[in-house]
DRENNUVEX-791668 format. One record per residue (C-alpha): x, y, z negated. Coordinates in nm, 4 decimals, padded with zeros to 6 digits. Example, Ala and Ser with C-alpha at 12.3 -4.5 7.8 and 13.67 -1.06 7.14 Angstrom:
<recs>
<east = 01.2300; north = -00.4500; up = -00.7800> $
<east = 01.3670; north = -00.1060; up = -00.7140> $
</recs>
This chain:
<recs>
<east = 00.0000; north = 00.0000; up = 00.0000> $
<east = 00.1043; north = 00.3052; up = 00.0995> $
<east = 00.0741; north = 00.6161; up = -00.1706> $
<east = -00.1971; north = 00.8580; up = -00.0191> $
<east = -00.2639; north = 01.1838; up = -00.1974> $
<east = -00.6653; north = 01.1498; up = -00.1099> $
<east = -00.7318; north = 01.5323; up = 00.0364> $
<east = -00.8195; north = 01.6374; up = 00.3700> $
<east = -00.8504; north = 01.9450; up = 00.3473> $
<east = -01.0687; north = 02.2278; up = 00.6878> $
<east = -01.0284; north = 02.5378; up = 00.7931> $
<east = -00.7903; north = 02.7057; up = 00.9464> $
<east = -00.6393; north = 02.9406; up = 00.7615> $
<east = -00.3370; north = 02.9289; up = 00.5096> $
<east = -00.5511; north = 02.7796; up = 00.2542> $
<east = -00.4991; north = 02.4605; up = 00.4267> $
<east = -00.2098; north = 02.4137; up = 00.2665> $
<east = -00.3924; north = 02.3496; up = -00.0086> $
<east = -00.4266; north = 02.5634; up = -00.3569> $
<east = -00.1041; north = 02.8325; up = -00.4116> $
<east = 00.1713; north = 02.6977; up = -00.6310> $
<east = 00.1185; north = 02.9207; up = -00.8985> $
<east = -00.2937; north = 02.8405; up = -00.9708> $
<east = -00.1526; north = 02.4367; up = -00.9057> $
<east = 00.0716; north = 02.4722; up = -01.1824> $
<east = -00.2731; north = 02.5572; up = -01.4180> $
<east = -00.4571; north = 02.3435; up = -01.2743> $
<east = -00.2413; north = 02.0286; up = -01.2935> $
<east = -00.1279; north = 02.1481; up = -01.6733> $
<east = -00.4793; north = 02.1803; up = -01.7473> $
<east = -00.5486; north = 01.8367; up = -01.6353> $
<east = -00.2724; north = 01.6666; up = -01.7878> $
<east = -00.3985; north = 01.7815; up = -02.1608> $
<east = -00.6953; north = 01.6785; up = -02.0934> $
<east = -00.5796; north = 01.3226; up = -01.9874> $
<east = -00.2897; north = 01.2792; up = -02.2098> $
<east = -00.3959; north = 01.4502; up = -02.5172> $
<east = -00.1094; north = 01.7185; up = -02.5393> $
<east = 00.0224; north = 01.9632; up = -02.2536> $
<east = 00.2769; north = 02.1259; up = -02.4817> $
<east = 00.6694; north = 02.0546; up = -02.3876> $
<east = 00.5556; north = 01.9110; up = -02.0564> $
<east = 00.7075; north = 02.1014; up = -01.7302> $
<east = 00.5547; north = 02.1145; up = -01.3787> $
<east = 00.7304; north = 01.9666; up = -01.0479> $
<east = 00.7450; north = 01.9889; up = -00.6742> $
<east = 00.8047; north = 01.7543; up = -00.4020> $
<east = 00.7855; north = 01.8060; up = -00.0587> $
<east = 00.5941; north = 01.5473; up = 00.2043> $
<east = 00.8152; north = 01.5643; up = 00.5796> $
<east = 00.7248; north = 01.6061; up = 00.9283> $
<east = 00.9433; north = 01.4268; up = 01.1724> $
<east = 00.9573; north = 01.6905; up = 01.5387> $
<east = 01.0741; north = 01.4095; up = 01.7387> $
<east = 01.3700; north = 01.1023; up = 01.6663> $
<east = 01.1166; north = 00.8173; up = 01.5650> $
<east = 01.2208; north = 00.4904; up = 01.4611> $
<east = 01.5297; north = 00.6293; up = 01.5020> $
<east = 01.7034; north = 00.6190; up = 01.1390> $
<east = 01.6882; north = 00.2380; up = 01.0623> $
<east = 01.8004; north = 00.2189; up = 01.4020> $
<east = 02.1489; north = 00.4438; up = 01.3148> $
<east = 02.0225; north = 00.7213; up = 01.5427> $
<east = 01.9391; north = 01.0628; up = 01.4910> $
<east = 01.6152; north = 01.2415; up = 01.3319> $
<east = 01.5337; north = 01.6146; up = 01.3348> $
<east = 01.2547; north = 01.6222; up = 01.0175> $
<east = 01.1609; north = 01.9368; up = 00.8209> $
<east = 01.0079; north = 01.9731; up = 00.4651> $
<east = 00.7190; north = 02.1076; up = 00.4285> $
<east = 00.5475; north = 02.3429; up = 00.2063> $
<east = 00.2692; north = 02.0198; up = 00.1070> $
<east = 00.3414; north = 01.7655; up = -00.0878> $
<east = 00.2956; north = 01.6202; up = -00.4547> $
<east = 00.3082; north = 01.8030; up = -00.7753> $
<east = 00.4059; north = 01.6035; up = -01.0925> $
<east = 00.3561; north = 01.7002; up = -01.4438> $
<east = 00.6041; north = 01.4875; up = -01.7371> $
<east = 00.6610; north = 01.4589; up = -02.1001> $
<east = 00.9425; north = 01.2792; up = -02.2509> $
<east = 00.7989; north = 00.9941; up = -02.4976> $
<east = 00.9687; north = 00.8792; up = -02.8018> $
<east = 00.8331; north = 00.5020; up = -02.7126> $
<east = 00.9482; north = 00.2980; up = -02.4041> $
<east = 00.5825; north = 00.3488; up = -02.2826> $
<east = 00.4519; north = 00.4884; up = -01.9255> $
<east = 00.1669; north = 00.6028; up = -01.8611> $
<east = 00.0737; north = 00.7495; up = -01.5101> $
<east = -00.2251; north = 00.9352; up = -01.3372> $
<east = -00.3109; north = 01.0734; up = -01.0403> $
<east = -00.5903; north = 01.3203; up = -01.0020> $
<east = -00.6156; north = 01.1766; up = -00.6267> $
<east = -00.7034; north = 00.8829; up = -00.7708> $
<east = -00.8809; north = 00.9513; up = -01.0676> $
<east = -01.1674; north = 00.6976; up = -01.1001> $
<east = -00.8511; north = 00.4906; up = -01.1444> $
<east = -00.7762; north = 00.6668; up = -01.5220> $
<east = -00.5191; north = 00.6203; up = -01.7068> $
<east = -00.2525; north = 00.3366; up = -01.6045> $
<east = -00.0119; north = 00.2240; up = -01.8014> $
<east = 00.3671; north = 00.0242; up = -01.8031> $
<east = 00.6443; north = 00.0067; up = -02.0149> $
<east = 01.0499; north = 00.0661; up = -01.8872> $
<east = 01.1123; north = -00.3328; up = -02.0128> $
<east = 00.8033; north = -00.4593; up = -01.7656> $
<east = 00.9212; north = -00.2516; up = -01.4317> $
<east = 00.7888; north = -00.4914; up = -01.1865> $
<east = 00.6049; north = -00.4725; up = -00.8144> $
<east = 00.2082; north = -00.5422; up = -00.8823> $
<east = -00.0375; north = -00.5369; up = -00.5819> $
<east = -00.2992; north = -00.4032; up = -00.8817> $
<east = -00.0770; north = -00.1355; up = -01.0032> $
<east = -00.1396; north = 00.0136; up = -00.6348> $
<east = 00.0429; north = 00.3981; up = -00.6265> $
<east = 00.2289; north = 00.3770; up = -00.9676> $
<east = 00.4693; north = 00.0845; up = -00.8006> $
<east = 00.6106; north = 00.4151; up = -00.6188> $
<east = 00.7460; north = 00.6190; up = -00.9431> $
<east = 00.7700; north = 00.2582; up = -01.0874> $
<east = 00.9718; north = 00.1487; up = -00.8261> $
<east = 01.2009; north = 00.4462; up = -00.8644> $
<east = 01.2572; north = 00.4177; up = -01.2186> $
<east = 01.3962; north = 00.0572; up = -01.1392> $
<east = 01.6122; north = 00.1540; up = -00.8917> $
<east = 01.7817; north = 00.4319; up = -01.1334> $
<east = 01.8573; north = 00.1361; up = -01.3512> $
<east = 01.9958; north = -00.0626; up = -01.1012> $
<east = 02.2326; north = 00.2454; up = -00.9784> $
<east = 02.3388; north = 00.2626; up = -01.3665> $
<east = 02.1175; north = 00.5183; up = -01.4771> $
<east = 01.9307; north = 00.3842; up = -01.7558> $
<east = 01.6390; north = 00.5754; up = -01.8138> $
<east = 01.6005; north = 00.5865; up = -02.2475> $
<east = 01.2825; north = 00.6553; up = -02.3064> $
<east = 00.9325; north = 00.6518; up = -02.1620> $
<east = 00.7264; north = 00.9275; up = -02.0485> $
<east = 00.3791; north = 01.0568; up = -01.9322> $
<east = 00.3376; north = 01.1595; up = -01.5727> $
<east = 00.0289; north = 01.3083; up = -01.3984> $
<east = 00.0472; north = 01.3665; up = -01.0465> $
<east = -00.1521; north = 01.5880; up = -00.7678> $
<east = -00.0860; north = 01.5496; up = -00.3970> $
<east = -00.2402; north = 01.7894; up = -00.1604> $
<east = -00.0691; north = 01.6065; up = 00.1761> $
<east = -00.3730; north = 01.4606; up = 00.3563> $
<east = -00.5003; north = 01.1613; up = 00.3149> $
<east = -00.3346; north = 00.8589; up = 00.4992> $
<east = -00.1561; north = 01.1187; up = 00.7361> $
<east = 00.2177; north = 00.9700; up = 00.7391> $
<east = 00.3822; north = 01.2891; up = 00.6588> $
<east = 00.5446; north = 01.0554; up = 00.3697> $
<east = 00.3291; north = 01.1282; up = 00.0737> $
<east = 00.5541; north = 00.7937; up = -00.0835> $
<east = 00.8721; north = 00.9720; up = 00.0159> $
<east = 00.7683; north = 01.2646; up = -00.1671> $
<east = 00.6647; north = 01.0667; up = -00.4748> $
<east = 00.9635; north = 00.8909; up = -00.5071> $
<east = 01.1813; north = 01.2035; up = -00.4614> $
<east = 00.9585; north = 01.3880; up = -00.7025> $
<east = 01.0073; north = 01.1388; up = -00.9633> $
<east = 01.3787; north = 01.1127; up = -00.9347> $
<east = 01.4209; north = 01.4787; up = -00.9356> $
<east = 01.1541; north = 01.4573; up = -01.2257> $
<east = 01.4353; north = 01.2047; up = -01.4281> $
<east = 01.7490; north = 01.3733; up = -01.3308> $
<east = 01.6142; north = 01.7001; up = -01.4830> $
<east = 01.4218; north = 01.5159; up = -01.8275> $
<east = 01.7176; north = 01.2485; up = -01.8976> $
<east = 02.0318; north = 01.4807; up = -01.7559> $
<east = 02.1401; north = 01.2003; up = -01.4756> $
<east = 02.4158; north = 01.3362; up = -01.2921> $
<east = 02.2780; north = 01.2600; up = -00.9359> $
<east = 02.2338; north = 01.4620; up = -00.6647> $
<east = 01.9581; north = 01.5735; up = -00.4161> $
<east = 02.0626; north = 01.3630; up = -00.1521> $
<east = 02.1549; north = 01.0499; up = -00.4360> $
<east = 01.7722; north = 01.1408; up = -00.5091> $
<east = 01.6894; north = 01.0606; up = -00.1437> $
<east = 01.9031; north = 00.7323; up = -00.1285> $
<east = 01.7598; north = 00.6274; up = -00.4871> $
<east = 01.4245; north = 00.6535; up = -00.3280> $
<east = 01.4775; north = 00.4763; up = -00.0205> $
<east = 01.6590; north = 00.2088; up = -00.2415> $
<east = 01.3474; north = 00.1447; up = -00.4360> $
<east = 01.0392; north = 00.1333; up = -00.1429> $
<east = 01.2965; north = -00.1003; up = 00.0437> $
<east = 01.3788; north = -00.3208; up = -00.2423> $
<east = 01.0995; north = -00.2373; up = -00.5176> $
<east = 00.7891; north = -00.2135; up = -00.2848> $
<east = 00.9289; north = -00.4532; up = -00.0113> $
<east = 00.8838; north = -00.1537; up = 00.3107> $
<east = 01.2060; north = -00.2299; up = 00.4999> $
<east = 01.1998; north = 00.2242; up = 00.5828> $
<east = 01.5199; north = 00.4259; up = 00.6702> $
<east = 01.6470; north = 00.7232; up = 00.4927> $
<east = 01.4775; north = 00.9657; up = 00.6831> $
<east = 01.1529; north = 01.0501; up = 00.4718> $
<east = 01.3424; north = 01.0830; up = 00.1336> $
<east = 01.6139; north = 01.2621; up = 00.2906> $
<east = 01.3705; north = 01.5185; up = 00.4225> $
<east = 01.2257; north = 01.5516; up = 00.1002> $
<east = 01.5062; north = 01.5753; up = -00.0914> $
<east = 01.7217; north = 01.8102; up = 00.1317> $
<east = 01.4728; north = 02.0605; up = 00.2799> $
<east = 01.5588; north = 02.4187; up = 00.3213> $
<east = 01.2730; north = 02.6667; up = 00.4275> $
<east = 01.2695; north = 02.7796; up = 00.7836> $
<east = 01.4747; north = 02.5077; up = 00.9273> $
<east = 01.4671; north = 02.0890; up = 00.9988> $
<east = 01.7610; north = 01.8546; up = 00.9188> $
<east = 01.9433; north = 01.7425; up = 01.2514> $
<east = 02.0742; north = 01.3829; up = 01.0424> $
<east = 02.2543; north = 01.1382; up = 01.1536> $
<east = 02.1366; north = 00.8287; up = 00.9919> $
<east = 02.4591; north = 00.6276; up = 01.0309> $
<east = 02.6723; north = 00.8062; up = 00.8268> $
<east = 02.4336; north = 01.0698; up = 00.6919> $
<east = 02.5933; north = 01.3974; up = 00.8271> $
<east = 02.3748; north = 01.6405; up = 00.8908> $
<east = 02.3154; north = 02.0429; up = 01.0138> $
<east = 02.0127; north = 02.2854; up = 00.9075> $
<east = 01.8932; north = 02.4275; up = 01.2207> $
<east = 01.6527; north = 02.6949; up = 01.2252> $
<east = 01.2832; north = 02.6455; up = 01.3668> $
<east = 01.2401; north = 02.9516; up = 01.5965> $
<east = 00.8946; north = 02.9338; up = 01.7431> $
<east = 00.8024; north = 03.2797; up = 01.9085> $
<east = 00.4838; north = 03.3673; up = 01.9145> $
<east = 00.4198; north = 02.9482; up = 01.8758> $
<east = 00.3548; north = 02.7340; up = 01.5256> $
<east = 00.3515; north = 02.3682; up = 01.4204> $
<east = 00.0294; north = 02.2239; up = 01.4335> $
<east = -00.0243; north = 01.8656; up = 01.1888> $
<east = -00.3686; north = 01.6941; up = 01.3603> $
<east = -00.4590; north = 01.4114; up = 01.1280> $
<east = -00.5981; north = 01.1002; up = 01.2564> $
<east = -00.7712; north = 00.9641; up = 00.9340> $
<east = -00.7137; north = 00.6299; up = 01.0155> $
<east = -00.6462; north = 00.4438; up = 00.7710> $
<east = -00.3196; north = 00.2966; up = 00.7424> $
<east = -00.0333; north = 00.0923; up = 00.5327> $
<east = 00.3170; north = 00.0582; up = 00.6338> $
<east = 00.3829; north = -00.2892; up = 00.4634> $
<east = 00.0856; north = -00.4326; up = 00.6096> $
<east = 00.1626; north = -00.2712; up = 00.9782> $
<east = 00.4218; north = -00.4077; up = 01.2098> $
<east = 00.6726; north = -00.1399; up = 01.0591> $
<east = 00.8911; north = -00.4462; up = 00.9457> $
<east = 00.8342; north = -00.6449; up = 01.3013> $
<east = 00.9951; north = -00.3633; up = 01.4933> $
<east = 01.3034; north = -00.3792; up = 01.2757> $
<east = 01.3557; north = -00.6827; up = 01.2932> $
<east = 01.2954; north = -00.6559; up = 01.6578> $
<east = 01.5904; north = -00.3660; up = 01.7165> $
<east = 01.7734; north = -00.5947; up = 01.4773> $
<east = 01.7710; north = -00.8859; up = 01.6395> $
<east = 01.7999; north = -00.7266; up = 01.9805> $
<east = 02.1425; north = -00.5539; up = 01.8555> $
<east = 02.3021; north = -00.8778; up = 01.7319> $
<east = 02.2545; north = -01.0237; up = 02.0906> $
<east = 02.4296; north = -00.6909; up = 02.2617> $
<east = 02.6958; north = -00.7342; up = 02.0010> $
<east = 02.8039; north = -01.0535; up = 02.1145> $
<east = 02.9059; north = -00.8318; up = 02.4669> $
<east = 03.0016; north = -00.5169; up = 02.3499> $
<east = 03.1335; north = -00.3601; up = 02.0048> $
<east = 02.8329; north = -00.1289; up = 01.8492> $
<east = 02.7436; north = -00.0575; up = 01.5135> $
<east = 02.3631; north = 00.0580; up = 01.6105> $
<east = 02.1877; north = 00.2190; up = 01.8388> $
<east = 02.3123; north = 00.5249; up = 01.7960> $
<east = 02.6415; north = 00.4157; up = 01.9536> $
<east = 02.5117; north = 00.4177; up = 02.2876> $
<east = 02.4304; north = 00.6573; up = 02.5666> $
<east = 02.1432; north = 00.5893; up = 02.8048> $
<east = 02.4081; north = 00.4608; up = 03.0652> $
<east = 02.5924; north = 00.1923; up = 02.8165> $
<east = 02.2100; north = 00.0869; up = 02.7267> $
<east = 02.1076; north = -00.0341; up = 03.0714> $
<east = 02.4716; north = -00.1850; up = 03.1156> $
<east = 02.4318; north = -00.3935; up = 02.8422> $
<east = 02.0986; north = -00.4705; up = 02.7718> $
<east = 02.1012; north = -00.8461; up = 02.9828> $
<east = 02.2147; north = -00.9250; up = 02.7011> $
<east = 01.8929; north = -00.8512; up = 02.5233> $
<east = 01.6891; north = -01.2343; up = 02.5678> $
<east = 01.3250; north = -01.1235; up = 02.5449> $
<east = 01.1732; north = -00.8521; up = 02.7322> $
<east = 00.9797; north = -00.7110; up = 02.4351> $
<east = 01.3060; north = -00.6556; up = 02.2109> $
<east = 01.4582; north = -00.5017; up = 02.5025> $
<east = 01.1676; north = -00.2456; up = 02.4976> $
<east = 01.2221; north = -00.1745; up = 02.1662> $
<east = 01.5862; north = -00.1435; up = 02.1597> $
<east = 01.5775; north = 00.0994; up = 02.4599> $
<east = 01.3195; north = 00.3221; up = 02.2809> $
<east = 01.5725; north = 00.3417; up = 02.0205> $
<east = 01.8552; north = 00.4298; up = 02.2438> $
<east = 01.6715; north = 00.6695; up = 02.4767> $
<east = 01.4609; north = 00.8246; up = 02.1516> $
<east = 01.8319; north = 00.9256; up = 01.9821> $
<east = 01.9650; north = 01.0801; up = 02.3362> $
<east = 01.5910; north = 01.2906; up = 02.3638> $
<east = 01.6621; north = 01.3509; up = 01.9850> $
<east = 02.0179; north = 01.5091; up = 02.0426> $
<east = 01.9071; north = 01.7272; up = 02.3358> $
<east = 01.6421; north = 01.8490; up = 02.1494> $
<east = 01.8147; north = 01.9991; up = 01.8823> $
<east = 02.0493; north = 02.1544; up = 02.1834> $
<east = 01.7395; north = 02.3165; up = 02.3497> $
<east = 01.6105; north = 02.4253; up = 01.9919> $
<east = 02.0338; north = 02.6090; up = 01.9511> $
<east = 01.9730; north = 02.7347; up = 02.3302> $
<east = 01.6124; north = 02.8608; up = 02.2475> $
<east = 01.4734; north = 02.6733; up = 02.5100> $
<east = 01.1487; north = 02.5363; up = 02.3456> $
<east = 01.0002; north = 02.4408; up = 02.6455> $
<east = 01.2585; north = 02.1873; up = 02.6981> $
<east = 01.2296; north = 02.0697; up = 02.3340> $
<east = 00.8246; north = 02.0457; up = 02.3985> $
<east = 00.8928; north = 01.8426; up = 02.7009> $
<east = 01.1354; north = 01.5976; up = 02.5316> $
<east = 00.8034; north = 01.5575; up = 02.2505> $
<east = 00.5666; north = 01.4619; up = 02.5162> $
<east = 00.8515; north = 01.1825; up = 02.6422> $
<east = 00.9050; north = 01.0526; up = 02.2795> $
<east = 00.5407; north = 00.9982; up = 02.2525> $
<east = 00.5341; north = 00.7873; up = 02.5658> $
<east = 00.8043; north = 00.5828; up = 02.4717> $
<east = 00.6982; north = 00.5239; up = 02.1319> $
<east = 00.3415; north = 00.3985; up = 02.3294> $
<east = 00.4412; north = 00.2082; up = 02.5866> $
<east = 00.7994; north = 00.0698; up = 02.4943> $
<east = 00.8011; north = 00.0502; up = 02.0695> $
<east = 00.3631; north = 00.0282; up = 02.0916> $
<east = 00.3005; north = 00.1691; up = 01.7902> $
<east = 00.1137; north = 00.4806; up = 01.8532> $
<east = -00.2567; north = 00.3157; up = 01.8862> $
<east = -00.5950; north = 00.4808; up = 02.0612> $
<east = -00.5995; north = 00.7543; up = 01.8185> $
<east = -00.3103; north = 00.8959; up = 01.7689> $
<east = -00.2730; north = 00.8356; up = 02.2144> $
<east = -00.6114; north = 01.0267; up = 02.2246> $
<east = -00.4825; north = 01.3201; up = 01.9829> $
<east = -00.1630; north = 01.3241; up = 02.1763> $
<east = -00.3163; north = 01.3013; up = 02.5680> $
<east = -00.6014; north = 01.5373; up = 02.4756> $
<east = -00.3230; north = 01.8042; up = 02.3711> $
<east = -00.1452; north = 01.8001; up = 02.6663> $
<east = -00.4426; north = 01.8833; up = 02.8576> $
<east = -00.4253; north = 02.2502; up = 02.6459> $
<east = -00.3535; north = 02.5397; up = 02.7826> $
<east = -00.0578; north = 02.6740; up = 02.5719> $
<east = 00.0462; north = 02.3243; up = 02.4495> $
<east = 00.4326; north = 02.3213; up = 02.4468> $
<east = 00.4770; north = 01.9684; up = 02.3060> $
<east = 00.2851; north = 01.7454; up = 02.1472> $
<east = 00.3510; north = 01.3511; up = 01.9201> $
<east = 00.2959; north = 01.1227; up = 01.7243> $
<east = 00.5100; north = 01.1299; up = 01.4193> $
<east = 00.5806; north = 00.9142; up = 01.1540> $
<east = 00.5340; north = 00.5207; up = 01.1527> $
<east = 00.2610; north = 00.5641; up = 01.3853> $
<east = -00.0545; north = 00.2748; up = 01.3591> $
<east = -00.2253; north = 00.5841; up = 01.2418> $
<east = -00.1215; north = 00.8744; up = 01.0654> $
<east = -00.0554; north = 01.2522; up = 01.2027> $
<east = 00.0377; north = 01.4054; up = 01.5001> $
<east = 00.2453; north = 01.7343; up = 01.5822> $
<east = 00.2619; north = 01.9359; up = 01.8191> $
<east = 00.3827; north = 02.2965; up = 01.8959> $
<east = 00.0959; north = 02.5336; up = 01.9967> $
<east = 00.1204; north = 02.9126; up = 02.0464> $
<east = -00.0473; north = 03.1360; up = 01.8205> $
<east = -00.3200; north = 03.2513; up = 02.1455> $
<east = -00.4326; north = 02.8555; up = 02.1947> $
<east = -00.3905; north = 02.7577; up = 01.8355> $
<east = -00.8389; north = 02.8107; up = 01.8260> $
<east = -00.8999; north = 02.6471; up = 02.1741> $
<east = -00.6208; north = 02.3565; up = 02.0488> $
<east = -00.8376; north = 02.2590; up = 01.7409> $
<east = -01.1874; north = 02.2747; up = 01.9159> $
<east = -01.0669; north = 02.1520; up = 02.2482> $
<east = -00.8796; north = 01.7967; up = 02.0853> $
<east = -01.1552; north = 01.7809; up = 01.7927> $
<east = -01.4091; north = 01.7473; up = 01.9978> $
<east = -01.2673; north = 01.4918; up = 02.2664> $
<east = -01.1579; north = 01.3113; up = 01.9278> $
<east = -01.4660; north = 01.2743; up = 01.7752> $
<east = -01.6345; north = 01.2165; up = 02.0765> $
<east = -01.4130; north = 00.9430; up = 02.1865> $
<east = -01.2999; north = 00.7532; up = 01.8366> $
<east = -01.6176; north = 00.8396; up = 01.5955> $
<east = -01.4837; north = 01.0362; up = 01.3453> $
<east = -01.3282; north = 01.3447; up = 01.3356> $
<east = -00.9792; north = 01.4190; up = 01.3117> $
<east = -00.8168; north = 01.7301; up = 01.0600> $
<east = -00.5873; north = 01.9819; up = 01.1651> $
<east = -00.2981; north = 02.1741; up = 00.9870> $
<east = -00.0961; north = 02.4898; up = 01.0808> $
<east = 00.2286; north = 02.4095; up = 00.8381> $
<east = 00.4688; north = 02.5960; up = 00.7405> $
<east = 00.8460; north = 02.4671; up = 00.7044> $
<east = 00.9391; north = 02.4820; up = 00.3015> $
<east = 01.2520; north = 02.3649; up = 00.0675> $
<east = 01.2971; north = 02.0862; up = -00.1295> $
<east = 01.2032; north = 01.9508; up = -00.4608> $
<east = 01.2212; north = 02.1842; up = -00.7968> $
<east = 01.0639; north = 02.3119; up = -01.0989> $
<east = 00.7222; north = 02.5160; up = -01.0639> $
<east = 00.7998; north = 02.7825; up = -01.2639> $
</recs>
């Protein structure tokens, strides 16, 4: 199960990113007296959720991503406790009440459904040497929307490690945060995911994405410069899980497929090879399918790197156009994209003033982005809500984000 934070929220306007930081704050302190009895001592957090602009599937694969943080995610309120107890709860997920665990009984439990997330985090502390002493009460509030893939899990796991370096003193940093967290949904909640979500979290800065390279994690801030343009997040709200998709099949799939090419040439991943080496190599490769996958990988870290050049050489038309051929990749060569998100994605293009457009995340469900300027941003929303409705039976939401930093104290 995949940690949703429950809101969708409408409308257009800023307020979609859900209530301000400072009335959150209240709100969630508020809440967490009621629930636990005692607000007083207890400090308010901030993690952000991710969008991914395009390099998708890319960071298992030892390619490159280009994510950005954004100014949604999950707020957690904590209290130290002088017992080893923990007790969690989510105002998402409130007809759920209080649940509770203990640091000696850290275990994965299909019936302790979100709380395996901070759960799984305080584990994987441990396991890094970072013994956490005591227990502690946590209430959390997301306000990313519901089952969008804009890594609400990412953000909970970052949010609770940042949440345990600053009660227990652990000398980690962000980006141990973002490792720690990838540590613990790979080997605590059993999804086989790269480093890009946490890292996103972890290390956003405000204005810019993360140009990473997940094979030895170096990385540059580049700025988003969208003139007269903005990110638009359209939602799918279908329903989705990453350990129940075929997230782990395509893995092993690329992983598989790169063992065989091995045998012929000497790689390390994906990311070692250009377009050209790819279709020189790729007889290798004994089944058509994991060839498909294993060129989406390759050609999805090439579109990835030229991206990030257009972006430097303010040519956002070229990045747009490199969006619209990551989507069809990720459909026809890695198929996981589905009807929806292809419908949110097709019925985009067909915009007026529609520079790129994606799916991003895991896909199988989940979000969208695309880049929309400011005069089409109305006709984009009515236009693709419509044809989405019409078409799937349900509506879809829609988000005009904003790029923010990473995690830290609400003050």
């Amino acid at each position: 199960m995949a940690w949703n934070a429950g809101i969708c929220l409408a409308g257009r306007q800023a307020e979609r990113n859900g209530v301000m930081a400072e009335n959150m704050k209240e709100t969630v302190l508020k809440k967490f007296g009621e629930v636990f009895g005692d607000a007083e001592g207890a400090k308010v957090y901030f993690a952000p959720g991710r969008v991914n602009m395009i390099g998708e599937h890319t960071d298992y694969n030892g390619g490159h991503v280009f994510p950005c943080a954004l100014t949604i995610g999950t707020y957690g309120v904590a209290k130290k406790r002088e017992d080893n107890k923990l007790r969690f709860y989510s105002m998402n997920f409130g007809h759920l009440g209080v649940m509770e665990s203990s640091l000696e009984d850290l275990k994965m439990e299909k019936e302790a459904g979100w709380t395996n997330y901070p759960k799984g985090v305080i584990w994987a502390f441990g396991k890094k040497g970072y013994e956490v002493p005591s227990g502690m009460d946590l209430l959390l509030n997301g306000n990313i929307p519901n089952g969008s893939g804009l890594s609400s899990s990412a953000s909970v796991e970052v949010l609770t490690g940042y949440i345990l370096r600053d009660l227990f003193g652990f000398d980690v940093s962000n980006q141990d945060l973002a490792l720690i967290g990838q540590y613990s949904e790979n080997n605590f909640n059993g999804v086989n995911c790269g480093i890009m979500d946490q890292f996103a979290s972890a290390m956003g800065k405000k204005g810019h994405a993360i140009f990473l390279d997940t094979a030895d994690l170096s990385f540059e801030y580049a700025p988003i410069k969208l003139e007269n343009a903005k990110i638009v997040i359209s939602c799918s709200n279908k329903k989705r899980g990453l350990a129940d998709s075929k997230y782990n099949e395509r893995r092993s799939e690329c992983e598989t497929a790169l063992a065989e090419v091995q045998e012929v040439v000497g790689i390390n991943n994906w990311g070692d090879l250009t377009e050209e080496q790819f279709e020189q190599y790729k007889s290798a490769i004994k089944d058509e399918v994991r060839a498909k996958r294993a060129k989406h990988a390759v050609y999805e870290n090439q579109r990835t790197i030229k991206a990030v050049e257009a972006l430097k050489n303010n040519d956002v038309e070229l990045f747009g156009k490199l969006m619209n051929e990551s989507h069809i990749s990720l459909q026809y060569d890695y198929e996981v994209t589905g009807v929806e998100l292809d419908t949110l994605v097709e019925e985009a293009w067909k915009v007026d003033g529609v520079i790129g457009s994606r799916m991003t995340g895991a896909g199988f469900g989940g979000c969208t982005v695309s880049i929309v300027k400011d005069d089409a941003i109305d006709a984009f929303i009515e236009q693709v809500g419509r044809a989405y409705k019409e078409k799937i039976g349900y509506a879809a939401d829609f988000y005009v984000v904003e790029i923010g930093d990473g995690p830290s104290v609400v003050e």
